[in-house]
C-alpha positions in Angstrom: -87.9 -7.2 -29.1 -91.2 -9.0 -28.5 -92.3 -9.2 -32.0 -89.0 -10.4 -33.1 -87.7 -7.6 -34.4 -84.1 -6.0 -33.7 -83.3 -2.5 -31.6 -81.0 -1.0 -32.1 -79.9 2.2 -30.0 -76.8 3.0 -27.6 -75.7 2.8 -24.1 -73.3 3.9 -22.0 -70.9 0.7 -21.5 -71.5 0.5 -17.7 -75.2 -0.7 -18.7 -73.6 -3.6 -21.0 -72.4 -7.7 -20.3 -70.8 -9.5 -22.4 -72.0 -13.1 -23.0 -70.1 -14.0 -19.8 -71.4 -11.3 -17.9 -68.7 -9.1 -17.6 -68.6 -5.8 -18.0 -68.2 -4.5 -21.6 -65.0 -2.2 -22.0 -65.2 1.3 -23.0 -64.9 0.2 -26.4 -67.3 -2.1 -26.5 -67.9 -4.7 -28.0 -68.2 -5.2 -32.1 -71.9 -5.2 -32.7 -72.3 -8.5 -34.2 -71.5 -10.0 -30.4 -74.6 -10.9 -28.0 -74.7 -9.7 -24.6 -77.3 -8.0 -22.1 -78.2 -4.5 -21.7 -79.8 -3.1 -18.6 -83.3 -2.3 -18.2 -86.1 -0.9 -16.4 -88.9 -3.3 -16.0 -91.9 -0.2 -16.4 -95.3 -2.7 -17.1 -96.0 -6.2 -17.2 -98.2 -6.7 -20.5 -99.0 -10.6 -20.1 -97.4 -13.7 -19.4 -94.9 -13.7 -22.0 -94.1 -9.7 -22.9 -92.8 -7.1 -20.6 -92.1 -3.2 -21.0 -89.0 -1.8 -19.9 -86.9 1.2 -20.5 -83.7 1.3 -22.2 -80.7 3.1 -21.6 -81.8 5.9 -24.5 -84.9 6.7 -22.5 -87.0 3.7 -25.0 -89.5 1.5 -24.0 -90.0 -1.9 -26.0 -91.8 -4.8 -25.1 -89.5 -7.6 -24.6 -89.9 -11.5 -24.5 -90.1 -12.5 -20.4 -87.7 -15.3 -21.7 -85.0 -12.8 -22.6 -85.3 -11.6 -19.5 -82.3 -12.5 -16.6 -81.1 -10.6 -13.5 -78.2 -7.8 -13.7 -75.2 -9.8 -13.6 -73.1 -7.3 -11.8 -74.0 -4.1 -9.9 -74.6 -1.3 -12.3 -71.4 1.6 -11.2 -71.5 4.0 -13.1 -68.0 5.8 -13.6 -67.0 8.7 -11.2 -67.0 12.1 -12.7 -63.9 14.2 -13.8 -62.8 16.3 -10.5 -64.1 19.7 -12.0 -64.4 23.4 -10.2 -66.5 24.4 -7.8 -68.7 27.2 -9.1 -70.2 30.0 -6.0 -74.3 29.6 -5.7 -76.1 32.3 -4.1 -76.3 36.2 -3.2 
């Protein structure tokens, strides 16, 4: 976070890079590893803080340093094939 401070929260896995900037696995990876987590930019503050929303609905100021672009497109997975359920008179 801005003020140097750790978040910590959860995320589905298709919001989550590895160092490389590959996709984390279901799993995911052990929480001791660094890697980038999808955002929302919401406000600029100043120069060097932004807002932006996490994954869990938060918003934290962050460091515009920390900042990079997605590495890959965000996809998240398809859903299960599940019934159809009748709408309507």
């Amino acid at each position: 976070m801005a003020d140097g401070k750790t978040y910590q929260g959860i995320a589905p896995s298709h919001f989550c890079w590895n160092e490389k900037g590959v996709l984390v696995s279901e799993n995911g990876p052990a929480q001791s590893e660094k890697g980038l987590l999808a955002a929302r930019l919401v406000e600029i503050l100043d120069d060097e803080q932004n807002a932006v929303e996490l994954p869990d609905g938060e918003v934290i100021a962050v460091r515009v340093e920390n900042m990079v672009d997605r590495p890959t497109v965000i996809s998240p997975p398809k859903p299960e094939t599940a019934p159809n359920v009748l709408v309507g008179p």
